[in-house]
C-alpha positions as a Markdown table, in Angstrom:
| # | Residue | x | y | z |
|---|---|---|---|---|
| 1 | Unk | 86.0 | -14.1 | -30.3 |
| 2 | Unk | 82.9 | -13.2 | -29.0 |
| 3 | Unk | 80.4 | -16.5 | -28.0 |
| 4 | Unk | 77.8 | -17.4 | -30.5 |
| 5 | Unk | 73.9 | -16.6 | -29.1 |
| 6 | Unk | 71.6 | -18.6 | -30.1 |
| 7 | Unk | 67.7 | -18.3 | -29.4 |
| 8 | Unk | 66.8 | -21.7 | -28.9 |
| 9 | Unk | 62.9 | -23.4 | -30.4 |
| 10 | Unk | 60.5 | -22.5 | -27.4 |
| 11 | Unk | 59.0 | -26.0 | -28.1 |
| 12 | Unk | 61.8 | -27.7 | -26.5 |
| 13 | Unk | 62.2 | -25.5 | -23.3 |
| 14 | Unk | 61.7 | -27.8 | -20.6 |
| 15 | Unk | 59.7 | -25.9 | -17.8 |
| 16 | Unk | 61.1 | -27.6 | -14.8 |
| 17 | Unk | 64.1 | -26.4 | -15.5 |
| 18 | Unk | 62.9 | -22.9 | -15.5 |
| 19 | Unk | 64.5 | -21.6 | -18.9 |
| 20 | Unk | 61.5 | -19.4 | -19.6 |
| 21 | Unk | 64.0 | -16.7 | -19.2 |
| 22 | Unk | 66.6 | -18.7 | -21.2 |
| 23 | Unk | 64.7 | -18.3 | -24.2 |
| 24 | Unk | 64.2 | -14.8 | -23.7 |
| 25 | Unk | 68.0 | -13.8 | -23.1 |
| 26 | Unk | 69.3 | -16.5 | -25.3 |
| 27 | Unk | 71.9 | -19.1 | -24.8 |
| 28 | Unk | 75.7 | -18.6 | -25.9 |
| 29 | Unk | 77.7 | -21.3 | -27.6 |
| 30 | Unk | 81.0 | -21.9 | -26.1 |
| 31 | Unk | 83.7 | -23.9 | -28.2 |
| 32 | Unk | 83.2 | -26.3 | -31.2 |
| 33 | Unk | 80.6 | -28.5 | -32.3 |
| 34 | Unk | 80.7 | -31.5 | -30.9 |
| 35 | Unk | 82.7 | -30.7 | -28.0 |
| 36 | Unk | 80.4 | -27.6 | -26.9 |
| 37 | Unk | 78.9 | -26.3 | -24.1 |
| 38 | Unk | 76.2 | -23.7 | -23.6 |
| 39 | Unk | 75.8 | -20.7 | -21.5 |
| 40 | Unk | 72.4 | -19.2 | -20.0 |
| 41 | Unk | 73.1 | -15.7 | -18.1 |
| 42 | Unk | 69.3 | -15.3 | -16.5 |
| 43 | Unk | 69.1 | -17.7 | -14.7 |
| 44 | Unk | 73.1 | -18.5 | -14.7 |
| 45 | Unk | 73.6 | -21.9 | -15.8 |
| 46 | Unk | 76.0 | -24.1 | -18.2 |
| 47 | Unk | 74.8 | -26.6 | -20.3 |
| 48 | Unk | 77.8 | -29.4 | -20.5 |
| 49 | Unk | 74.9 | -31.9 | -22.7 |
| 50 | Unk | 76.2 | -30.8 | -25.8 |
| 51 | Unk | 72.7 | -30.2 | -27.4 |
| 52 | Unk | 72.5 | -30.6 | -31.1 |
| 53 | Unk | 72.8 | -27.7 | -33.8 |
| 54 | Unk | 70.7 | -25.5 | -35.3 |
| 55 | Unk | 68.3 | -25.1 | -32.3 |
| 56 | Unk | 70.7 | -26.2 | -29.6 |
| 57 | Unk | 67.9 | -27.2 | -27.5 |
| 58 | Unk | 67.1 | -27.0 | -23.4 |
| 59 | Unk | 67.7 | -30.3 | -22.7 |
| 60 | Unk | 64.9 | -32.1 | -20.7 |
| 61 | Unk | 64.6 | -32.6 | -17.2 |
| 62 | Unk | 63.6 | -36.1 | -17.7 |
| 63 | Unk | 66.9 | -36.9 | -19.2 |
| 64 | Unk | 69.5 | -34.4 | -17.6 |
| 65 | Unk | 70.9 | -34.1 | -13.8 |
| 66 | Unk | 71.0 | -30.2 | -12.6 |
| 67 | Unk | 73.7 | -30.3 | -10.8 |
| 68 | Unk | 74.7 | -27.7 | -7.4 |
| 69 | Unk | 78.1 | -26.5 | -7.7 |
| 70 | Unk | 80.0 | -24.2 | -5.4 |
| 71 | Unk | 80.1 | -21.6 | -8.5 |
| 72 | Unk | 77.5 | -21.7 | -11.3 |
| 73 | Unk | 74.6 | -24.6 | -11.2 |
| 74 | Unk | 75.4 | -27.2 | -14.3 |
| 75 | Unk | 73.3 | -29.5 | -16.9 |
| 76 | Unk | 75.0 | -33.0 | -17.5 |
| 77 | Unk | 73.5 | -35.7 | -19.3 |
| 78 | Unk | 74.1 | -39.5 | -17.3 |
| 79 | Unk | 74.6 | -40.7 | -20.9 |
| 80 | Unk | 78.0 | -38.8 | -21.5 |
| 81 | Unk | 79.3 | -38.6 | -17.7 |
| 82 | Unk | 81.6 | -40.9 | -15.7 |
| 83 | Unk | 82.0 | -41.6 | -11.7 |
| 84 | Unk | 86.1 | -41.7 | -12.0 |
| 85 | Unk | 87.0 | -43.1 | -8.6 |
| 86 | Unk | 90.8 | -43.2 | -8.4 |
| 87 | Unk | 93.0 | -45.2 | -6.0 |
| 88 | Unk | 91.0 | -46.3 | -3.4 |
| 89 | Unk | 93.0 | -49.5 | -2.5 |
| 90 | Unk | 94.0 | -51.1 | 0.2 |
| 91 | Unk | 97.3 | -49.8 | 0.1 |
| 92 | Unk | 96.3 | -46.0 | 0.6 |
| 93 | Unk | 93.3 | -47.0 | 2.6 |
| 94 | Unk | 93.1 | -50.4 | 4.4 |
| 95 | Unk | 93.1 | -50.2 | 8.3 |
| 96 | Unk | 95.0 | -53.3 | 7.8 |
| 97 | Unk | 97.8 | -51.5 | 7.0 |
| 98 | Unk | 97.6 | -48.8 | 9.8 |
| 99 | Unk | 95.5 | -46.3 | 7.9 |
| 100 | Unk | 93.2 | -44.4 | 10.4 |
| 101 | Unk | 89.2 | -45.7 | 10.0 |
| 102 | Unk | 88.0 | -42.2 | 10.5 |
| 103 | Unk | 90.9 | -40.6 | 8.0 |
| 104 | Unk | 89.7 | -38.6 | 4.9 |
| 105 | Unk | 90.7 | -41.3 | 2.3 |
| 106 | Unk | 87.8 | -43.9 | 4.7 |
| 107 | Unk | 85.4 | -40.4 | 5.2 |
| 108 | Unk | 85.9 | -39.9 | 1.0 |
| 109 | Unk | 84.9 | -44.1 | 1.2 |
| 110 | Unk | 81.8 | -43.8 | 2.8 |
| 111 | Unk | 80.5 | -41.1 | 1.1 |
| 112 | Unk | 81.3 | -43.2 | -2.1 |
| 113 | Unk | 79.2 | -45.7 | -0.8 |
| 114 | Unk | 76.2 | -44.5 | 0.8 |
| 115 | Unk | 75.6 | -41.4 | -2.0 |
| 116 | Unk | 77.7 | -41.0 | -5.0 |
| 117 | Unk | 77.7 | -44.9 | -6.1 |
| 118 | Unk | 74.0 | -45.3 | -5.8 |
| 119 | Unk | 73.3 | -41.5 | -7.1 |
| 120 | Unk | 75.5 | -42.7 | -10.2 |
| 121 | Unk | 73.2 | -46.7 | -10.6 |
| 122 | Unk | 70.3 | -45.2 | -10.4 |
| 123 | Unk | 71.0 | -42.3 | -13.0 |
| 124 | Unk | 73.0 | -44.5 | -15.3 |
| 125 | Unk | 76.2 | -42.8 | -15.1 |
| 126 | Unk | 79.3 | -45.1 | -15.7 |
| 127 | Unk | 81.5 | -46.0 | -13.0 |
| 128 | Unk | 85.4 | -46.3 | -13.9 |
| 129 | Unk | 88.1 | -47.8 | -11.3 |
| 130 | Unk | 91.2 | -45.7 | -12.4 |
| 131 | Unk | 93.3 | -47.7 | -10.3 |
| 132 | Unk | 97.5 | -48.6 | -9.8 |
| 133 | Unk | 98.0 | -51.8 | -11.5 |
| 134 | Unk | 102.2 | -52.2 | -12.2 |
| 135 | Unk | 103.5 | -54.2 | -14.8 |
| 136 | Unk | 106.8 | -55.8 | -14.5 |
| 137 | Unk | 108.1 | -53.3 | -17.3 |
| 138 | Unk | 106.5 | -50.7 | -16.0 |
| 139 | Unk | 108.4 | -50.3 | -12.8 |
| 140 | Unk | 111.6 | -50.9 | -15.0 |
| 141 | Unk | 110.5 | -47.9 | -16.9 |
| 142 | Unk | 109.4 | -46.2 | -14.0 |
| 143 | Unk | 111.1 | -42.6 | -14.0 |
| 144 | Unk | 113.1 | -42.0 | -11.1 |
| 145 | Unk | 110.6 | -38.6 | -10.0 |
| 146 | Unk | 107.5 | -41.5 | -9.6 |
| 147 | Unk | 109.8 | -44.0 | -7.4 |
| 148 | Unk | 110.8 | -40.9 | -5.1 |
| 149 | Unk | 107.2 | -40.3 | -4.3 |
| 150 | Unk | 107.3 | -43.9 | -3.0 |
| 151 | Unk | 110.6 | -44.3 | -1.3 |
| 152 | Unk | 113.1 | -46.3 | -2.5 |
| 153 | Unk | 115.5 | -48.2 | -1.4 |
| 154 | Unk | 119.1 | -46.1 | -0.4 |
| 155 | Unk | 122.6 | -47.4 | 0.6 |
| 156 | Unk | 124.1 | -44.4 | 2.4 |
| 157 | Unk | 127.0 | -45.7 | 3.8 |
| 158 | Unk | 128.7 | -49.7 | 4.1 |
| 159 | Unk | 127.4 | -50.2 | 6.4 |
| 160 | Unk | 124.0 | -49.3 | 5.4 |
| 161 | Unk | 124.7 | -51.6 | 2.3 |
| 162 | Unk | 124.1 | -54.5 | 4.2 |
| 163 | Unk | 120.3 | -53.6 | 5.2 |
| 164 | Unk | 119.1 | -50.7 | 3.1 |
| 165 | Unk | 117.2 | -48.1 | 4.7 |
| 166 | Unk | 113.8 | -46.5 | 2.9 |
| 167 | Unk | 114.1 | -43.0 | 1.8 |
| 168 | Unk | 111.1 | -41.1 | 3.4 |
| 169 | Unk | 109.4 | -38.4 | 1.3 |
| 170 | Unk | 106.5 | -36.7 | 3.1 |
| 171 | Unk | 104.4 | -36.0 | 0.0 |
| 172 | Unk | 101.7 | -38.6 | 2.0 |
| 173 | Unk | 102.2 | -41.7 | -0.4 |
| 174 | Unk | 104.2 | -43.3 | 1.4 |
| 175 | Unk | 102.1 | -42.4 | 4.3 |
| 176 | Unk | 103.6 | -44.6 | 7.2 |
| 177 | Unk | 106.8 | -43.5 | 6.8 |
| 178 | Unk | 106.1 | -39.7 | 6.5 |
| 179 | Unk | 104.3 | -40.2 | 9.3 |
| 180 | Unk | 106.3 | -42.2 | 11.9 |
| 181 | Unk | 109.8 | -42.6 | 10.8 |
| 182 | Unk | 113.0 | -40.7 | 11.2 |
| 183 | Unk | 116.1 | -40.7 | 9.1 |
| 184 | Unk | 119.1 | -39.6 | 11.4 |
| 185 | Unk | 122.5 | -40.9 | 11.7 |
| 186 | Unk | 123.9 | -41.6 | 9.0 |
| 187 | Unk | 121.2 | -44.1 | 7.7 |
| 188 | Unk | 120.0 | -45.3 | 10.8 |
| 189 | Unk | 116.1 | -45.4 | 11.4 |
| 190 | Unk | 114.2 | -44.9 | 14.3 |
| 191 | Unk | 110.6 | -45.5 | 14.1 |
| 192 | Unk | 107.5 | -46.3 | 16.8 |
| 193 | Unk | 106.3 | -49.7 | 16.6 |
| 194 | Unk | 103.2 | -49.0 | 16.2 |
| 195 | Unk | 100.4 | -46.2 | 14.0 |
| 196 | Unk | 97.6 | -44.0 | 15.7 |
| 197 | Unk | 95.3 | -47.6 | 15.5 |
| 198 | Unk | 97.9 | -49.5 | 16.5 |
| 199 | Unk | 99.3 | -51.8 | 13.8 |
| 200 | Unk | 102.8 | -52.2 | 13.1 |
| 201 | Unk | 104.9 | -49.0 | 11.0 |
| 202 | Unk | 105.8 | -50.6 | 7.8 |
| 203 | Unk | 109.1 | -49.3 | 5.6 |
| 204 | Unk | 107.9 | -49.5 | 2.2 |
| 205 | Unk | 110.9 | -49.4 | -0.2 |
| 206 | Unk | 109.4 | -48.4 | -3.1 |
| 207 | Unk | 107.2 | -49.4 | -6.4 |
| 208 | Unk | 107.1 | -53.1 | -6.9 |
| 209 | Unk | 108.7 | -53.9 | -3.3 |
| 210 | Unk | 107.2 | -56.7 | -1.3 |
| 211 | Unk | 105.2 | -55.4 | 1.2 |
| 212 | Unk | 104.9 | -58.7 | 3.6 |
| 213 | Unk | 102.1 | -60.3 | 5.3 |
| 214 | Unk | 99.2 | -58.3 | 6.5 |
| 215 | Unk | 96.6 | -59.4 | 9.3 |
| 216 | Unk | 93.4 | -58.6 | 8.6 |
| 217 | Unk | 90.7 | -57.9 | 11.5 |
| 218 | Unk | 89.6 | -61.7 | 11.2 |
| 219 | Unk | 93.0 | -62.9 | 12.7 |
| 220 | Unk | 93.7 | -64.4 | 8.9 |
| 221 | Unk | 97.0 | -62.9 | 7.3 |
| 222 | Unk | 97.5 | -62.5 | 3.7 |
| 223 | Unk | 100.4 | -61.7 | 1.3 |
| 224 | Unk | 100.2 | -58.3 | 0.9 |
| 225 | Unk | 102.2 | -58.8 | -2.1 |
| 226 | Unk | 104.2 | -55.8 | -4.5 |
| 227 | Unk | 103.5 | -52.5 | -3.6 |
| 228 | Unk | 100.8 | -51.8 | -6.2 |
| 229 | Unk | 101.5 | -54.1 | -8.7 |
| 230 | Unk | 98.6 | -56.0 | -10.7 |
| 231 | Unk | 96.7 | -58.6 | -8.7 |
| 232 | Unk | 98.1 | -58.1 | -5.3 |
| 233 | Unk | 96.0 | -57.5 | -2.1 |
| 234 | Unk | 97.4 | -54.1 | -1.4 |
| 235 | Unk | 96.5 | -52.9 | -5.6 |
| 236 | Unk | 92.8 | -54.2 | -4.5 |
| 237 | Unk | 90.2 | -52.9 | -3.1 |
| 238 | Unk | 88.9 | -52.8 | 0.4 |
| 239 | Unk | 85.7 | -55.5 | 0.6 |
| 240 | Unk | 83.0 | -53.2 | 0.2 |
| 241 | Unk | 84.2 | -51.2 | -2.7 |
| 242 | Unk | 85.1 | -54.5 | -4.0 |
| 243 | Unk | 81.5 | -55.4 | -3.5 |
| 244 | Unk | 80.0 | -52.3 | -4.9 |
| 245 | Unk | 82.6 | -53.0 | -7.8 |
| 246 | Unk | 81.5 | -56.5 | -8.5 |
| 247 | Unk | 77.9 | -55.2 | -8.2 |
| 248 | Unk | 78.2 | -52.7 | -11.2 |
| 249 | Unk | 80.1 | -55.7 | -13.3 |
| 250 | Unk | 76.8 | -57.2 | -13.7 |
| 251 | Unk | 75.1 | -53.9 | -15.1 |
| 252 | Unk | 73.5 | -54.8 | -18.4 |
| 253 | Unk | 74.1 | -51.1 | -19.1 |
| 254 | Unk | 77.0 | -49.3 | -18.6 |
| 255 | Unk | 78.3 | -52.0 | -16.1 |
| 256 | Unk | 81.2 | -50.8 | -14.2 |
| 257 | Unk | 85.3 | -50.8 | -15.8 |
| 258 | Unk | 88.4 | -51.4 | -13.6 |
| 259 | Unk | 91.2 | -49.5 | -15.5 |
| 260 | Unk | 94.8 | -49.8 | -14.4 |
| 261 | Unk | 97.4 | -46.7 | -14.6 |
| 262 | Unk | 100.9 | -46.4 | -14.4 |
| 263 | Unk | 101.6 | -43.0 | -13.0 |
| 264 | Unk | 99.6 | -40.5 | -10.3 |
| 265 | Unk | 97.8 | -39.1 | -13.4 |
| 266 | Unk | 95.8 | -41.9 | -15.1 |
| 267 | Unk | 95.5 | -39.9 | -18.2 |
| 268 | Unk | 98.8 | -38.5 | -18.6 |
| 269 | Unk | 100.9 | -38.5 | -21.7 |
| 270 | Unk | 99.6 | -38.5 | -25.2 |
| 271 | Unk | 97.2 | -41.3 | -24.6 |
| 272 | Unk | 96.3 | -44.1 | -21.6 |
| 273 | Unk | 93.9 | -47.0 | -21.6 |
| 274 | Unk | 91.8 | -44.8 | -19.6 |
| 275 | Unk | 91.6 | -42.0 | -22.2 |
| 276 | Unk | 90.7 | -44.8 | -25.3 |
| 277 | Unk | 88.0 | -45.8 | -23.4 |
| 278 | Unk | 86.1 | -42.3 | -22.5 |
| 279 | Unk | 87.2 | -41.5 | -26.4 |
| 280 | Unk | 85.4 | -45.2 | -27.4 |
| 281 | Unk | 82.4 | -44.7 | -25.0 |
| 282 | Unk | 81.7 | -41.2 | -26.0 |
| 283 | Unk | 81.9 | -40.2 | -22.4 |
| 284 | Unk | 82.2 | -36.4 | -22.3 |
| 285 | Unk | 82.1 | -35.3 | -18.3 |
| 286 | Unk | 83.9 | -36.7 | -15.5 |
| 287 | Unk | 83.3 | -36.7 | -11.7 |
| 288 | Unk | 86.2 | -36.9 | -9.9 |
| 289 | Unk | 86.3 | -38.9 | -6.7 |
| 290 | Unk | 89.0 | -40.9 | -4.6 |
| 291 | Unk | 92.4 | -40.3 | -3.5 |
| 292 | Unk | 94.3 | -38.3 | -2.7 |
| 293 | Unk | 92.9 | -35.3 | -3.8 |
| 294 | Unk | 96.1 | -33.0 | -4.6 |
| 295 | Unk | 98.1 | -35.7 | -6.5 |
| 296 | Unk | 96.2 | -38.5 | -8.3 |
| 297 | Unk | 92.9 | -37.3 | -8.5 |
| 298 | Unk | 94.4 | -34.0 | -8.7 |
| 299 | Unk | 96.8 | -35.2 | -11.8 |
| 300 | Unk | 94.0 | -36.7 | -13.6 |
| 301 | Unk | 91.7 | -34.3 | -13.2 |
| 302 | Unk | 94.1 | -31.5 | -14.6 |
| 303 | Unk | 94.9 | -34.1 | -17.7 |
| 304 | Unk | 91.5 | -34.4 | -18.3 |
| 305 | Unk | 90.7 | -30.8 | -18.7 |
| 306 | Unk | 93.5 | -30.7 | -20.9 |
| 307 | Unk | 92.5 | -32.8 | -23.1 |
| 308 | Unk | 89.0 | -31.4 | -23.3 |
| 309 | Unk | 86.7 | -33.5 | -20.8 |
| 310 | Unk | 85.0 | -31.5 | -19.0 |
| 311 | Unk | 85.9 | -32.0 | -15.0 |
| 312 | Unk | 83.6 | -31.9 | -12.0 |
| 313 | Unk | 85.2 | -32.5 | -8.2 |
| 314 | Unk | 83.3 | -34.4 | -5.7 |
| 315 | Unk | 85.4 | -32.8 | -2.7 |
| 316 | Unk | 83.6 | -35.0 | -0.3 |
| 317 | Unk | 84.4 | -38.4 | -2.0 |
| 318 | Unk | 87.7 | -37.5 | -2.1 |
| 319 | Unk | 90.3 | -37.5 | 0.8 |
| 320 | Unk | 94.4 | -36.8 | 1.4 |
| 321 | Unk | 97.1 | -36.7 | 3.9 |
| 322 | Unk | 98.1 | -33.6 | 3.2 |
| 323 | Unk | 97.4 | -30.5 | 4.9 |
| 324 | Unk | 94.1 | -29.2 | 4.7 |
| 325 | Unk | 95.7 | -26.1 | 1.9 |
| 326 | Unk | 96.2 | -28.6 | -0.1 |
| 327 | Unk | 92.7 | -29.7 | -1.0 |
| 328 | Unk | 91.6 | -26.2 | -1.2 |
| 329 | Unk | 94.3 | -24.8 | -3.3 |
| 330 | Unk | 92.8 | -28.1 | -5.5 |
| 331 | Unk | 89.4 | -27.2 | -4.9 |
| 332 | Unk | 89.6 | -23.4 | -5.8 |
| 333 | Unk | 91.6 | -24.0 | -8.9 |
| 334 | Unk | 89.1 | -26.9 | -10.0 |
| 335 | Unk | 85.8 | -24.2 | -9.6 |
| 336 | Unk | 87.6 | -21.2 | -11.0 |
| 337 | Unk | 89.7 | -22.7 | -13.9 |
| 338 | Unk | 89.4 | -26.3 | -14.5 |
| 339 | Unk | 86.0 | -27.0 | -13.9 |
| 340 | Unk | 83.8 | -27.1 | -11.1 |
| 341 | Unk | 83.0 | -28.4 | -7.7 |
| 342 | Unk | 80.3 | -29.9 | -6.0 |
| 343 | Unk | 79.1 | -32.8 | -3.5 |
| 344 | Unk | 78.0 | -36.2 | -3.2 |
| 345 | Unk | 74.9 | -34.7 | -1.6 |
| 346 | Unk | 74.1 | -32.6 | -4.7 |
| 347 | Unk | 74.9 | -35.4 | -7.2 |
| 348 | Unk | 72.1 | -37.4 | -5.7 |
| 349 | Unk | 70.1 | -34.4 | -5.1 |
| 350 | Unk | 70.1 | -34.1 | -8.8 |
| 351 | Unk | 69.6 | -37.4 | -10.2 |
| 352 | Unk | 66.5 | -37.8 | -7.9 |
| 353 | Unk | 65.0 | -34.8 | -9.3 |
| 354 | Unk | 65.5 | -36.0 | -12.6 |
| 355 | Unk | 64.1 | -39.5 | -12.2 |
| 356 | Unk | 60.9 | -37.3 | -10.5 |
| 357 | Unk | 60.8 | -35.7 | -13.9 |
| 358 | Unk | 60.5 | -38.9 | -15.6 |
């Protein structure tokens, strides 16, 4: 079926968005009321606001971000979009536990901090902490393809049964023992002592393992607790997305959510916490940031379009350690078939042009 046109009321073109020409070619409907977008072919341009019927009017510049993408530019409204920043924990980030300062899931980090975050306060756009958070039943309901991704623990001989050695899966979860250890021999392990920054290789032995003590930079140690189970150091996050976090709590509008999931998707299945909230809060559009980029923001983000929301990848606030083809196979898809791409940069180029509209 052939998209509806509809000529939009001149009186509500908004000139600073320059849809003079809008008007004139018309504006196609694509999908449903309420779950709608529109289309504008001169200049190119989708609307993802879902502007109201009959007149499905230009929304104005005042209250909607235009917004760069690597394929067609896009309208959001900061009202009905999200900042979903997914796993950036200690455990897949922390230098505490060996993770590199200048690797992409720390580059992703920064960026977070010093563009998208603020870009998102100042527009009013929701922040969400999609984050792992394990349940005691949940990693005894855990299906055995989830515990693989994270090693587990494997008796592979006798002798072996008296000190288990990790299974090593180099999907980049496990990232310390993809990286620096060895199965060979019948079980045994050889491993360096140490990672690229120089603290200690760590065997983790899957979902809900103990992890040990960790020393932080300030000489303290802390229990790094079960590998990404609720309330543990390595399920929290580093201290200045915990600040930035804590900040957002105290929004009188829109303050920030911490959501835990149970699986790389966080909006997998016929329902998850995360997707009752964006149904309860009306939230229509989702930037995706965090990582890693080709499994759980990946996951989620293909849910999501799934199920309807419309999708939007921040490649530069979000990082993996996989190879380099796997965030672009991520990326093309996400700009030709699930959504779009675009930058931290553009986000806040965006939202300051619409609060100079205001």
């Amino acid at each position: 079926m052939a998209p509806t046109v509809i000529n939009p009321n001149p009186s509500h073109v908004d000139e600073d968005l320059d849809e003079t020409s809008v008007v004139s070619h018309g504006r196609a409907l694509i999908g449903n009321v309420p779950n709608h977008w529109m289309h504008s072919a001169k200049p190119p341009i989708f609307d993802l606001t879902r502007p109201s019927p009959p007149d499905f009017a230009v929304p104005s510049s005042k209250s909607s971000i235009k917004l760069t993408t690597t394929t067609t530019p896009i309208l959001i409204s900061p009202a009905l979009t999200a900042l979903v920043i997914i796993d950036m924990q200690n455990f897949f980030i922390s230098t505490d536990l060996g993770r590199p300062g200048d690797g992409a899931g720390n580059l992703a980090k920064r960026c977070l901090l010093t563009t998208a975050i603020p870009a998102a306060r100042k527009a009013g756009i929701r922040i969400i902490w999609l984050n792992w958070g394990l349940t005691d039943q949940e990693i005894e309901d855990m299906p055995a393809s989830t515990r693989r991704a994270f090693g587990f623990e494997v008796a592979l001989n006798k002798a072996a049964e008296e000190h288990g050695s990790p299974a090593v899966d180099a999907h980049g979860v496990n990232q310390a023992g993809a990286e620096h250890i060895m199965q060979k021999n019948g079980g045994r392990v050889e491993k360096k002592e140490l990672t690229e920054n120089g603290k200690p290789t760590r065997l983790y032995k899957g979902l809900g393992s103990d992890i040990g003590p960790v020393t932080l930079e300030d000489g303290t140690t802390v229990d790094g607790g079960k590998l990404l189970m609720r309330d543990t150091w390595n399920a929290a996050l580093p201290p200045d997305l915990d600040a930035a976090y804590k900040t957002g709590q105290k929004a009188t509008v829109a303050p920030d959510v911490w959501i835990h999931k149970n699986r790389m998707s966080g909006l997998w299945g016929s329902t998850t916490p995360c997707c009752d909230f964006l149904e309860t809060e009306g939230i229509k559009t989702l930037l995706f940031a965090g990582v890693n980029t080709d499994q759980c923001v990946g996951g989620s983000l293909q849910d999501a379009f799934s199920k309807g929301w419309d999708c939007i990848l921040l490649k530069d606030a979000c990082g993996t350690t996989s190879p380099t083809f796997a965030s672009e196979m991520v990326e093309f898809n996400c700009a030709r078939t699930w959504g779009f791409v675009s930058d931290c940069n553009d986000l806040a180029k965006g939202v300051d042009s619409m609060l100079r509209a205001s």
